[in-house]
C-alpha positions in Angstrom: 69.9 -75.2 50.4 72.3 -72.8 51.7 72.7 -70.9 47.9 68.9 -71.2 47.3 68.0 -69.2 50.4 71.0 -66.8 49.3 69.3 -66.0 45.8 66.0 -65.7 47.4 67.1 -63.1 49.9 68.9 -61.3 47.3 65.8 -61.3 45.5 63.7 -59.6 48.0 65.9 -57.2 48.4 66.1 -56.5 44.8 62.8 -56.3 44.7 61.6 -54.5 47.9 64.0 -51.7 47.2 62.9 -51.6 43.5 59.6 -51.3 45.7 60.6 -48.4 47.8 61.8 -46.4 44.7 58.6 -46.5 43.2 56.4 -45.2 46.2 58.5 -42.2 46.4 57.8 -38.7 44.8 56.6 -40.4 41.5 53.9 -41.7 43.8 52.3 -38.8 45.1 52.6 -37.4 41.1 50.5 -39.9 39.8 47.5 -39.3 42.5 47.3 -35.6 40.9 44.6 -35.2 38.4 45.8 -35.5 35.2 45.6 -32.1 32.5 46.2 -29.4 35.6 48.5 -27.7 33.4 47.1 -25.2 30.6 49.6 -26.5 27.9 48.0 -30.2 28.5 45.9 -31.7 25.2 44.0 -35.0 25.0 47.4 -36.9 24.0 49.3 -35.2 26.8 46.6 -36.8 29.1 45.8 -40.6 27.8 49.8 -40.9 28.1 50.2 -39.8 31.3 46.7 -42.0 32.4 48.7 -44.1 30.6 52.0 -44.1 32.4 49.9 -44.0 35.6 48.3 -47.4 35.4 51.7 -49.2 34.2 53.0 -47.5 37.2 50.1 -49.1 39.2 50.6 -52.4 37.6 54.3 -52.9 37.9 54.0 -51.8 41.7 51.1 -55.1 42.3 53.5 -57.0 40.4 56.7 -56.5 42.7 54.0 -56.3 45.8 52.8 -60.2 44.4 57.0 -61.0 44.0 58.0 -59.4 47.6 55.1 -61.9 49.2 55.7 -64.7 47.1 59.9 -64.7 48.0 58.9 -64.4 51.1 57.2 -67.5 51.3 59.7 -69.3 49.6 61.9 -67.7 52.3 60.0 -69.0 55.6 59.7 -72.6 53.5 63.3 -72.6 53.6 63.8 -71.6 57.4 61.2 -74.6 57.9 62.3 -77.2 55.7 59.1 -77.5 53.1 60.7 -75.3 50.4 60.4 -77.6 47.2 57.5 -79.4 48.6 54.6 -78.4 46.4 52.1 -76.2 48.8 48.9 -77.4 47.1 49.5 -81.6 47.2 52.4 -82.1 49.2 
């Protein structure tokens, strides 16, 4: 049990400080209206709309990955990790 809780905090802190990069600078850029600059055309725009939701997305998905290996974490500091959450 010893290696599993070992992975899973290595884990979180993979992915908490993959976390932290992305709510940096980058962040604040994507809240910016897109097309402020006069060189900007319609492509210029739908890619960075576009780049902005991925951004979005991939930041719920480590958000959903930090809570869940959590979880698994405080399972494992109570003895229920591998015991199905749902049926028991």
């Amino acid at each position: 049990m010893d290696a599993i809780r070992k992975r899973l905090e290595q884990e979180l802190r993979s992915a908490t400080a993959r976390l932290r990069q992305m709510g940096g600078a980058d962040a604040l850029d994507e809240l910016r209206p897109v097309g402020d600059t006069a060189f900007a055309d319609e492509v210029d725009i739908i890619q960075a709309n576009e780049w902005r939701e991925i951004g979005f997305a991939t930041r719920e998905l480590l958000v959903d990955r930090v809570n869940a290996l959590s979880s698994a974490l405080d399972r494992v500091k109570t003895g229920d990790y591998g015991t199905c959450t749902e049926c028991g």
